[in-house]
VEXDREN-2710 file (C-alpha; in Angstrom, 1 decimal):
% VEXDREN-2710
k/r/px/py/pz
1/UNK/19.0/33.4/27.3
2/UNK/22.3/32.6/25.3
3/UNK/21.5/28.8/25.6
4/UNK/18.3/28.8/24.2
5/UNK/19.7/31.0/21.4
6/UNK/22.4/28.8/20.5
7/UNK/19.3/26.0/19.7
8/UNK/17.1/28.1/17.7
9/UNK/20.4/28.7/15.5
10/UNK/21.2/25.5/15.0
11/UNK/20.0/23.4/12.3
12/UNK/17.4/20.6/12.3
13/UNK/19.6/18.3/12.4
14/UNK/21.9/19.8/15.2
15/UNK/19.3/20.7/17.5
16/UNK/20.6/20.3/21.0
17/UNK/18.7/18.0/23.5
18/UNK/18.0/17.5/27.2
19/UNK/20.2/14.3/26.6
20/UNK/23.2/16.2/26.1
21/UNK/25.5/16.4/29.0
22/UNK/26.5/19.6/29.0
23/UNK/23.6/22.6/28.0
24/UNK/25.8/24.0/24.9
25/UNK/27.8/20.2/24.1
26/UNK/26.0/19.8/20.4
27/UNK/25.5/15.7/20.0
28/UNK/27.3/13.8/17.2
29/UNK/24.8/13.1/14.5
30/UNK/24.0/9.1/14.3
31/UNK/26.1/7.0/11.6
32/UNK/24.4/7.2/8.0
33/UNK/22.6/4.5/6.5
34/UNK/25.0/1.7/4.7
35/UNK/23.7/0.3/1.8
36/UNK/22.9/-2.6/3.5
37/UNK/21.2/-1.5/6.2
38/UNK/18.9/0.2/3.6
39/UNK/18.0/-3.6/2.5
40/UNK/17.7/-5.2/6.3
41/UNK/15.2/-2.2/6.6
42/UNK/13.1/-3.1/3.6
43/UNK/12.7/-6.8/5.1
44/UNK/9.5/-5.3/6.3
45/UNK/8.5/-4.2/3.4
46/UNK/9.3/-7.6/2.4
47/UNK/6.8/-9.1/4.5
48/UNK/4.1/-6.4/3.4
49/UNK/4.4/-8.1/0.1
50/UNK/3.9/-11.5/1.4
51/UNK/1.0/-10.9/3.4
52/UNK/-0.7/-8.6/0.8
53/UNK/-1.1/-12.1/-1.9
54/UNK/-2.4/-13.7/1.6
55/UNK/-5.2/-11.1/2.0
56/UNK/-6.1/-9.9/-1.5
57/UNK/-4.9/-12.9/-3.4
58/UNK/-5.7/-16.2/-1.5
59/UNK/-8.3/-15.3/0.6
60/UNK/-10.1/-13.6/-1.9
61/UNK/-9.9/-16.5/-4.8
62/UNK/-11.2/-19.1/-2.0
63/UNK/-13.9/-16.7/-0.5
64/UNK/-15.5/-16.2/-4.0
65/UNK/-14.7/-19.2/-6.5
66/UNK/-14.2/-22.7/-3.8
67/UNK/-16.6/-21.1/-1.1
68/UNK/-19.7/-19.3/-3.6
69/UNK/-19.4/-15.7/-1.8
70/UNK/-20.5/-13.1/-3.8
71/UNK/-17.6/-11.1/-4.9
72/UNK/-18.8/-7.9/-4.3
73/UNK/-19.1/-9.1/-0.3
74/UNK/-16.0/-10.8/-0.3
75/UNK/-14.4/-7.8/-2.0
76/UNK/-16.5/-5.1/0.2
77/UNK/-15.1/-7.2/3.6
78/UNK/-11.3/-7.3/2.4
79/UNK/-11.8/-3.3/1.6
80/UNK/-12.7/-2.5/5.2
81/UNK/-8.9/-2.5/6.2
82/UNK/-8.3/0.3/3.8
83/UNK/-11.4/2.2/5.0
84/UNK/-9.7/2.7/8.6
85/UNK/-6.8/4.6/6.5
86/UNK/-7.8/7.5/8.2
87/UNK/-5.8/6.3/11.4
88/UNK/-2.6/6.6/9.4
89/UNK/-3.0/10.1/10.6
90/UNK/-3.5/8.9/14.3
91/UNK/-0.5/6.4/14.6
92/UNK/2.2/8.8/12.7
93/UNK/1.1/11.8/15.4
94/UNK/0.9/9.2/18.4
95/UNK/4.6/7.7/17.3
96/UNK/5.8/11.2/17.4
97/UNK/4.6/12.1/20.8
98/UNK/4.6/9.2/23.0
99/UNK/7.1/6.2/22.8
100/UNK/5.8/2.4/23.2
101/UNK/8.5/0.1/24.4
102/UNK/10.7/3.4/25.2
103/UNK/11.2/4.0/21.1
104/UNK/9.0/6.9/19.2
105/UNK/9.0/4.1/15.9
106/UNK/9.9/0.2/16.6
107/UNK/7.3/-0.1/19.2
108/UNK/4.6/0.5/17.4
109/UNK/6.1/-1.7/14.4
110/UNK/6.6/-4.4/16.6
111/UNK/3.2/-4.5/18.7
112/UNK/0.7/-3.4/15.3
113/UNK/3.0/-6.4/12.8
114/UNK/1.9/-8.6/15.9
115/UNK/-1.7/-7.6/15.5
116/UNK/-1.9/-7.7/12.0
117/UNK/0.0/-11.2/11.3
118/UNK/-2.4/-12.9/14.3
119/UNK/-5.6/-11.4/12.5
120/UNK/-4.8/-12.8/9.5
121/UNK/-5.2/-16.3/10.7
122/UNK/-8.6/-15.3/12.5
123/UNK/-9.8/-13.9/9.2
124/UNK/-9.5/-16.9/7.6
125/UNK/-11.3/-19.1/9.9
126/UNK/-14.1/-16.8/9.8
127/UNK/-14.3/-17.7/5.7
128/UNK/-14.7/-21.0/6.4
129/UNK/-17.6/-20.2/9.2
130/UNK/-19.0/-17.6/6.0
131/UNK/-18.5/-20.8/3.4
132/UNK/-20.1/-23.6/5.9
133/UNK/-23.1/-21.3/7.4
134/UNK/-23.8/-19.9/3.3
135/UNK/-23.7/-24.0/1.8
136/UNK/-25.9/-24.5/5.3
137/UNK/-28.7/-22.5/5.1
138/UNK/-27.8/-19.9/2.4
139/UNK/-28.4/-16.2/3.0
140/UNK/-29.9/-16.0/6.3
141/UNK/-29.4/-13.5/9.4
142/UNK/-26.9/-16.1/10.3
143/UNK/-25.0/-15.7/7.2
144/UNK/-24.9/-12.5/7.1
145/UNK/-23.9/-11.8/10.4
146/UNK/-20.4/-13.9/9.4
147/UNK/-20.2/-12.0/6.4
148/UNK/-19.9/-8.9/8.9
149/UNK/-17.7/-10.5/11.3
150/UNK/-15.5/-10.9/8.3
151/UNK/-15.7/-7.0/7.4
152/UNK/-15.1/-6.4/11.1
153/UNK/-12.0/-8.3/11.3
154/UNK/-10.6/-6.8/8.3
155/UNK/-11.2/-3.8/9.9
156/UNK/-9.5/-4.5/13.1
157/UNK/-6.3/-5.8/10.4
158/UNK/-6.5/-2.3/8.8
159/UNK/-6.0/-0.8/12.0
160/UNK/-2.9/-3.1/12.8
161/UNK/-1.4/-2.5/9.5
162/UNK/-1.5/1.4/10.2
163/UNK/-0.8/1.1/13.7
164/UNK/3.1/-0.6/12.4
165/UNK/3.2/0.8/8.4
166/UNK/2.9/4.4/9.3
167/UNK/5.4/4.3/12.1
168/UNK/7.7/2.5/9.9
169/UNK/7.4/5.3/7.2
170/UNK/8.3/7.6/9.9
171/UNK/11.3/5.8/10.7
172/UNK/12.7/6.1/7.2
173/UNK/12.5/9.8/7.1
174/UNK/14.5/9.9/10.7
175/UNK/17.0/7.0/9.9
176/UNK/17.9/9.2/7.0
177/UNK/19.2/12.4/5.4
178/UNK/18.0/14.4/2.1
179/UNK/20.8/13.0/0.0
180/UNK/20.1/9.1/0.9
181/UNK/16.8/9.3/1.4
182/UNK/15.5/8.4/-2.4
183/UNK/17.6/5.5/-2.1
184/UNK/16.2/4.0/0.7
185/UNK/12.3/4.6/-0.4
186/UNK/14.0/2.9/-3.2
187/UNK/15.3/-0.2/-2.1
188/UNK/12.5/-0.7/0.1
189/UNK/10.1/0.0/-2.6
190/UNK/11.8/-2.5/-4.1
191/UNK/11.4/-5.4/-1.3
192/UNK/7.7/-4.6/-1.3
193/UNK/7.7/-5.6/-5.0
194/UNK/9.9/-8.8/-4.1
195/UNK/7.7/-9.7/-1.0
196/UNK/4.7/-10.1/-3.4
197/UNK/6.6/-12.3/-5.6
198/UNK/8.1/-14.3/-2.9
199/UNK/4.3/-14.3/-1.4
200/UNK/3.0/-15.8/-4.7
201/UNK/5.8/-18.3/-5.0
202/UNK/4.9/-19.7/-1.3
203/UNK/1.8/-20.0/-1.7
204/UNK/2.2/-21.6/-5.1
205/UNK/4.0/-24.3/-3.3
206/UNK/1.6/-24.5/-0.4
207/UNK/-1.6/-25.1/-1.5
208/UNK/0.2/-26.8/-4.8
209/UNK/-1.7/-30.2/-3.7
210/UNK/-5.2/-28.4/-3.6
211/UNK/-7.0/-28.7/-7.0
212/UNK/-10.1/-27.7/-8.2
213/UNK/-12.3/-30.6/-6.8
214/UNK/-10.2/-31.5/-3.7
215/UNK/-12.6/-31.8/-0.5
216/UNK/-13.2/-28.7/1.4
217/UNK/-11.0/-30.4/4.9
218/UNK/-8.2/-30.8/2.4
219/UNK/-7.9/-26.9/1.3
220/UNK/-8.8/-25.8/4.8
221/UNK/-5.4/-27.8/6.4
222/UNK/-3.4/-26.6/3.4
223/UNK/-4.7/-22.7/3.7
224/UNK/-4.5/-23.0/7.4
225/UNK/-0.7/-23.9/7.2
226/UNK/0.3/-21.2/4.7
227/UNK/-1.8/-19.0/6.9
228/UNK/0.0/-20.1/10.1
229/UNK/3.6/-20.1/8.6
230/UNK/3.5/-17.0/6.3
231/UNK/2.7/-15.0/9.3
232/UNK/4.9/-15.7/11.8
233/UNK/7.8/-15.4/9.2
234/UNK/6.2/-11.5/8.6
235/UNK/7.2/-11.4/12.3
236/UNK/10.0/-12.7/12.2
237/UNK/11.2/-10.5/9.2
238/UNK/9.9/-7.6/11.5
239/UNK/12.4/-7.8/13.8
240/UNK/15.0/-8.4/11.9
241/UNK/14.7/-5.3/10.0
242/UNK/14.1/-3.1/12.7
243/UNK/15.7/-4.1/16.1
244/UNK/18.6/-1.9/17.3
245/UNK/17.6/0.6/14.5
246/UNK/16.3/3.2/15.9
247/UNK/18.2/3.7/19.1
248/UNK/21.7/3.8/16.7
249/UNK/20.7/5.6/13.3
250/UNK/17.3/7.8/14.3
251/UNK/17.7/11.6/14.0
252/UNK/14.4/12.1/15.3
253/UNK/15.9/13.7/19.0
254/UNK/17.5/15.7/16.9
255/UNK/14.9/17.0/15.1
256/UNK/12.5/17.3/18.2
257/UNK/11.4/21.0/17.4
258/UNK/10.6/20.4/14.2
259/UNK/8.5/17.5/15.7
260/UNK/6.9/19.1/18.1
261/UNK/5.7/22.2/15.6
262/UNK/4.7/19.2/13.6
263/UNK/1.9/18.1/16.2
264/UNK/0.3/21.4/16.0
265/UNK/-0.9/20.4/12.8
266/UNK/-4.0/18.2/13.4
267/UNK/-5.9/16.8/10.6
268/UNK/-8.1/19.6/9.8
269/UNK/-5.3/21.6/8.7
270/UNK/-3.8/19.0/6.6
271/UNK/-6.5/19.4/4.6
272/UNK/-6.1/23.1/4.6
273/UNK/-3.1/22.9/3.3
274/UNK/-3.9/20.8/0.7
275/UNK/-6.9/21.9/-0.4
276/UNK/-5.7/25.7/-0.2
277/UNK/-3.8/25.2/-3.7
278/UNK/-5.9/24.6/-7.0
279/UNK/-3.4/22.3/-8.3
280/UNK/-3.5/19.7/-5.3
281/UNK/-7.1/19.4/-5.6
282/UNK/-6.4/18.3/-9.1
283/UNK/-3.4/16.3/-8.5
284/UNK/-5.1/14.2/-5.6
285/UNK/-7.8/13.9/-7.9
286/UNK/-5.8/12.5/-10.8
287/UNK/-4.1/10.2/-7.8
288/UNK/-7.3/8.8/-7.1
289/UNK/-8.6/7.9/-10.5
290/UNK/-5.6/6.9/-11.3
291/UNK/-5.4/4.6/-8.3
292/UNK/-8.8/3.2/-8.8
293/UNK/-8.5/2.4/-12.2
294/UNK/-4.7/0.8/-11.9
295/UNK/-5.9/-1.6/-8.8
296/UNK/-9.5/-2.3/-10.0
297/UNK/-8.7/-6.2/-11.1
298/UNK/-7.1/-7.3/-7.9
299/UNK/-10.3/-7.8/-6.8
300/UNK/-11.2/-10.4/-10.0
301/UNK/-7.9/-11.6/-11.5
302/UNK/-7.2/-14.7/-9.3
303/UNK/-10.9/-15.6/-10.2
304/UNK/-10.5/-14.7/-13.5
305/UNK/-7.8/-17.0/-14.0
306/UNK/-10.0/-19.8/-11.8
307/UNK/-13.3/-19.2/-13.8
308/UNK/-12.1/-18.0/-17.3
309/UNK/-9.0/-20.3/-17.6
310/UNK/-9.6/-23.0/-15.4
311/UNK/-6.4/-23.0/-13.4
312/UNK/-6.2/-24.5/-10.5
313/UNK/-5.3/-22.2/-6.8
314/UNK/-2.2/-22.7/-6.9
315/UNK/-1.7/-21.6/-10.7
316/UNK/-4.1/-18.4/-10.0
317/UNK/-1.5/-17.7/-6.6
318/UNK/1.2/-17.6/-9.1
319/UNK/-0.1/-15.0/-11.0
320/UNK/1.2/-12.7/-8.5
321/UNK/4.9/-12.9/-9.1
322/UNK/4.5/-12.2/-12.9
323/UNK/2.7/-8.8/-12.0
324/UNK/5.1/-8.5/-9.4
325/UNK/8.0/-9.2/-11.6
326/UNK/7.1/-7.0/-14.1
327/UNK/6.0/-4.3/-11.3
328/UNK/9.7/-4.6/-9.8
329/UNK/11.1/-4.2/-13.7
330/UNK/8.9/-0.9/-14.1
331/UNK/10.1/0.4/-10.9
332/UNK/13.8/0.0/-11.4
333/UNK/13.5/1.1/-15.5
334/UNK/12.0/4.5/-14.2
335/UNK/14.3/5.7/-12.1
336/UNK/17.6/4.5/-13.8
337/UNK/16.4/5.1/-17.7
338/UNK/12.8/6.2/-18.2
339/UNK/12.4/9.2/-15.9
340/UNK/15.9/10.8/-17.1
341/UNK/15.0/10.9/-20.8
342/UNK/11.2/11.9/-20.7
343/UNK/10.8/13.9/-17.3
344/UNK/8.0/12.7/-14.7
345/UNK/5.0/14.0/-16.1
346/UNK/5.9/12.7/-19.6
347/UNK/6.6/9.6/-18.2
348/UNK/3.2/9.1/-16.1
349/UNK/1.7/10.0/-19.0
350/UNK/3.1/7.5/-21.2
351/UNK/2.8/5.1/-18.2
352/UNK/-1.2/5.4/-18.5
353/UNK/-1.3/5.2/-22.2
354/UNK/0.6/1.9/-21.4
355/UNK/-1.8/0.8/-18.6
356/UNK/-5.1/1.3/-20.6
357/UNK/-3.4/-0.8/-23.4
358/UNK/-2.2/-3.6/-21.4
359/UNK/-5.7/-3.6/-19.8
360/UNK/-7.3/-4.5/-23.4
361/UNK/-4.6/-7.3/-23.2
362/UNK/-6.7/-9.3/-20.5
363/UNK/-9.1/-9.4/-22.3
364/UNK/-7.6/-10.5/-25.8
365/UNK/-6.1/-13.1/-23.7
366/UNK/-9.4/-14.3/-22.2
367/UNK/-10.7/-14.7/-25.3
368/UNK/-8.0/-16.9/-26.3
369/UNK/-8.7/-18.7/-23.4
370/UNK/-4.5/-19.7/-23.1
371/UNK/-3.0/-19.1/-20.0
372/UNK/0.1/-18.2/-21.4
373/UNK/-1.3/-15.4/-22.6
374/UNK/-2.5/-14.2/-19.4
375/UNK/0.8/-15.0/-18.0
376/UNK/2.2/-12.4/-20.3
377/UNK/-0.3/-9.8/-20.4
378/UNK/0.3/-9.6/-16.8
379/UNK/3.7/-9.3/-17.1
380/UNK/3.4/-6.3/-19.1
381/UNK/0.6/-4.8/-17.1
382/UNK/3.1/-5.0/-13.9
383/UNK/6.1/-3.5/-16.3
384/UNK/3.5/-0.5/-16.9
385/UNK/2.2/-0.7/-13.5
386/UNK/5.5/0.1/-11.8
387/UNK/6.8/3.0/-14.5
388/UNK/3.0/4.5/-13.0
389/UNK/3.4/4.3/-9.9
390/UNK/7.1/5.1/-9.5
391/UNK/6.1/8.4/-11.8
392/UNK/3.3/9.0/-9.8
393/UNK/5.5/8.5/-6.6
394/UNK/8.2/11.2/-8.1
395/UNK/5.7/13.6/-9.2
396/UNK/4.0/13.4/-5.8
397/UNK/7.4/14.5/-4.0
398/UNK/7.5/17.6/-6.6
399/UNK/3.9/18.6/-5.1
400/UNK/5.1/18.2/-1.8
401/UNK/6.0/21.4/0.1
402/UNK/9.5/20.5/2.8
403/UNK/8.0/22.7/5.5
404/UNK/5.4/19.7/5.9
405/UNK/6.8/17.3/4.1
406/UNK/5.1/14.9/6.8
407/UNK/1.6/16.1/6.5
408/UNK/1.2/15.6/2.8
409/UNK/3.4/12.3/2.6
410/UNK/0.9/11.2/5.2
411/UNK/-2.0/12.4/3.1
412/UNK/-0.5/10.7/0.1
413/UNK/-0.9/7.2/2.0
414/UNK/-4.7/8.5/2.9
415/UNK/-5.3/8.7/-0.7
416/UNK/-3.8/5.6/-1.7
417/UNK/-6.0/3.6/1.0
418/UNK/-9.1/4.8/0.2
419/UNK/-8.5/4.4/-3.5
420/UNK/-7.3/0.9/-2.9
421/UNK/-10.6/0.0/-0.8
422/UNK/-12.4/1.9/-3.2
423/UNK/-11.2/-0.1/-6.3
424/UNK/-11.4/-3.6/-4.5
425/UNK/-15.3/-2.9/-3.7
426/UNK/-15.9/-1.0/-7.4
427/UNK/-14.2/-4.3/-9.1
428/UNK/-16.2/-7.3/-7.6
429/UNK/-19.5/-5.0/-7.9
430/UNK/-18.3/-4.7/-11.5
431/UNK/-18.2/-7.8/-12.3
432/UNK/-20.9/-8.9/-10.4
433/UNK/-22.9/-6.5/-12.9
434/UNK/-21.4/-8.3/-15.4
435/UNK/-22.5/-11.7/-14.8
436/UNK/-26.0/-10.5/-14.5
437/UNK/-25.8/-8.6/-17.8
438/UNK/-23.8/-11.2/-19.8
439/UNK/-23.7/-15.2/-19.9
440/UNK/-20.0/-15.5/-21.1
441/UNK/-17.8/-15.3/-18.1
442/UNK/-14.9/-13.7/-19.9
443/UNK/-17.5/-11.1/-20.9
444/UNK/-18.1/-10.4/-17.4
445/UNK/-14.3/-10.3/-16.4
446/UNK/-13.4/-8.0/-19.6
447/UNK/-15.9/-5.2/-18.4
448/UNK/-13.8/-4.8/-15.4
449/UNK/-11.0/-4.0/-17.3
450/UNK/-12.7/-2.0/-19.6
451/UNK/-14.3/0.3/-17.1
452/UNK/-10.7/0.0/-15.8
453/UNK/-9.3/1.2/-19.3
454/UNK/-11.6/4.2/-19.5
455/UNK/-10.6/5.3/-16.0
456/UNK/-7.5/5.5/-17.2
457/UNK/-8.2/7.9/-19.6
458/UNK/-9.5/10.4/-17.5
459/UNK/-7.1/10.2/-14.8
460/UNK/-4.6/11.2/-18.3
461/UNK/-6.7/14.2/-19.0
462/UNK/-6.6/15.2/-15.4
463/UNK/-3.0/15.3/-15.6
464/UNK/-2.7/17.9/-18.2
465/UNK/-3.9/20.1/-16.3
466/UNK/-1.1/19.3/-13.5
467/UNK/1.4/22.4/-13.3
468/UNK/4.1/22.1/-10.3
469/UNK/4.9/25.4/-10.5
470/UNK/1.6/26.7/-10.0
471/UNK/1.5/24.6/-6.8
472/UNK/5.0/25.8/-5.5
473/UNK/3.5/28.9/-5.9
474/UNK/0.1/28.4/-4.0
475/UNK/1.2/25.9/-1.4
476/UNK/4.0/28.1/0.8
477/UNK/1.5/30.8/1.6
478/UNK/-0.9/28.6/2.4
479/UNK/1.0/26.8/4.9
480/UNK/2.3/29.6/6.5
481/UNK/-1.2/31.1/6.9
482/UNK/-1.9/27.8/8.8
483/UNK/1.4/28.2/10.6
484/UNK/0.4/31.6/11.8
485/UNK/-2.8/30.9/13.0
486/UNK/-1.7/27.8/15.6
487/UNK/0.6/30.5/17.0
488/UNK/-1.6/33.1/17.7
END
């Protein structure tokens, strides 16, 4: 069968397709990625950002400080839409096997960045139901069974976000080749960072006319608003960044076989794979300690700044762009200075030294009471924050085997989510211990960073024990051995 031996020769990036109009015609490969194409793309990242201070930042800081909820609800509701991580897995196998709107990718952007924008609004309308029926009649069934409702729907926003972020991952690897890949994940890395920032700002400016003691009607029209217009300018962004994308600049047809031997790889032997090699058992283990105890005080800082500082929403909201300011700073020092001179593991290791210090820095600052202070301890928090993560991010891609690259990049995300939920939930139950243990609210604040600060320790001492090699060594058996047992 000469023809079908003329595909297997080819490479991945050549491999013929029923689309083709004559059975040995080899199709051009799509244009690559200009430079600004790469930034139209991270529009969507962009409006990740933005919704991200909706959800963790503004809806958080009203549900606990204006409304009375307990933080460790409030934080164990938001959580739920990074306990449905798991369908990350789900979404990036069904975008690869069945298309939605006739593309593999935008379809599911479009339809789950629809879902998630129009649940956002519902979520907050449940916090005020929660606030009424909790001022009403306090912790009854009733109460309760909002305070569920609210955990549902964050759920079903978790689901959304998957359903359109996984897909969109996907995407960048088929929109782009091993040479210009980094830069992409780059730049749109970058937006992310930028989306929080411009998040913060707009809802600085939003709910600027909502103070401490204005009437609840007042902060429900202004919250409502920022929740109505934030949203459909997400959407907005959405299609910006993506239409006509796919169908010009995807090499996913192109890679089909490699796709389709992809799909024999369910999710229990993902986890063979990475479980098979010492080394990745430690590494996902530093990666979720580390991930905890980095994300901890997004749960508490907005109230931290209400509580301990007195400043008013729209002051706390603004907190977000200096950590996202300092985040984006990190990011771009790592790659372009940091990471050249020390080497990654040097350089994450530095980056947690950093992060445990500038932890301790809260809480000096709280004690001073200034907001300045907190202004700049959070500044240099985010500058350590994104040297950590854009480490972590590098030294992830050295433990990540190419013959499925998808499988642990898809894992990696996993990870992330359920350390994310995970640290929201640990932080407001922190500090919830905290107030019952001490009277002094900045006493209660500074033991979630301190528990923080210790975490951070012993993600560094799990990554001594972090060797690359050892896992180059390990992983490429292991995967074959998976390889060769979906055949027979």
């Amino acid at each position: 069968m000469p023809n079908e031996r003329s595909r297997l020769e080819t490479t991945p990036n050549d491999v013929q397709t029923s689309t083709a109009p004559y059975p040995n015609e080899i199709p051009p490969k799509p244009p690559r990625l200009s430079l600004l194409m790469m930034f139209r793309l991270g529009l969507f990242q962009l409006g990740l950002g933005m919704m991200s201070v909706l959800t963790l930042g503004v809806i958080n800081r009203i549900t606990i400080d204006e409304l009375g909820v307990s933080a460790a609800v409030a934080a164990g509701a938001i959580a739920m839409h990074q306990f449905v991580a798991p369908a990350r897995v789900w979404f990036g196998q069904m975008s690869d096997s069945k298309t939605l709107l006739g593309m593999h990718r935008t379809g599911y952007i479009w339809f789950g960045s629809a879902v998630f924008t129009a649940v956002s609004f519902l979520a907050v309308q449940v916090v005020w139901q929660l606030g009424a029926s909790l001022e009403s009649v306090g912790w009854t069934g009733a109460t309760t069974g909002w305070a569920l409702t609210l955990a549902g729907v964050f759920a079903i926003y978790g689901l959304a976000l998957s359903a359109s972020s996984t897909p969109f991952a996907a995407l960048l690897v088929d929109v782009s080749d091993d040479d210009n890949r980094s830069k992409l994940v780059s730049v749109t890395w970058s937006m992310l960072m930028i989306g929080i920032v411009i998040g913060a700002i707009a809802s600085s400016v939003i709910l600027k006319q909502v103070g401490l003691d204005s009437p609840i009607e007042q902060l429900q029209a202004s919250v409502n608003r920022l929740f109505t217009i934030v949203p459909i300018a997400v959407v907005g962004l959405t299609i910006i960044a993506t239409a006509g994308v796919e169908n010009k600049y995807s090499r996913f047809s192109q890679r089909s076989s490699l796709a389709e031997r992809e799909d024999g790889i369910g999710f229990k032997d993902a986890l063979k794979v990475l479980t098979a090699s010492r080394q990745t058992g430690i590494f996902f283990t530093f990666l979720l300690v580390m991930s905890v105890s980095l994300f901890m005080q997004d749960a508490v800082m907005e109230p931290y700044g209400g509580e301990v500082f007195g400043m008013e929403v729209s002051e706390t909201a603004r907190l977000n762009a200096y950590f996202g300011l300092g985040t984006l700073a990190g990011i771009a020092l790592t790659g372009f200075a940091i990471v050249p001179r020390l080497g990654k593991q040097r350089t994450v290791r530095l980056a947690c030294m950093g992060v445990a210090i500038a932890l301790c820095g809260f809480i000096v600052a709280g004690v001073s009471g200034q907001p300045e202070s907190l202004m700049v301890a959070l500044g240099v928090f985010g500058l350590v924050s994104g040297v950590l993560t854009a480490g972590a991010i590098g030294l992830m891609l050295d433990l990540t085997a190419a013959e499925t690259a998808g499988t642990f990049i898809g894992a990696w995300g996993l990870a992330q989510a359920i350390a994310r939920g995970t640290s929201t939930v640990l932080g407001g139950a922190v500090l919830d211990l905290g107030k019952a243990v001490f009277s002094a609210p900045v006493l209660s604040y500074g033991l979630v960073f301190a528990v923080q600060a210790v975490g951070m320790c012993c993600a560094l001492t799990l990554l001594r024990r972090v060797s690359i090699q050892e896992f180059q060594e390990n992983a490429r058996a292991a995967i074959s051995a998976v390889m060769e047992n979906e055949m027979d």
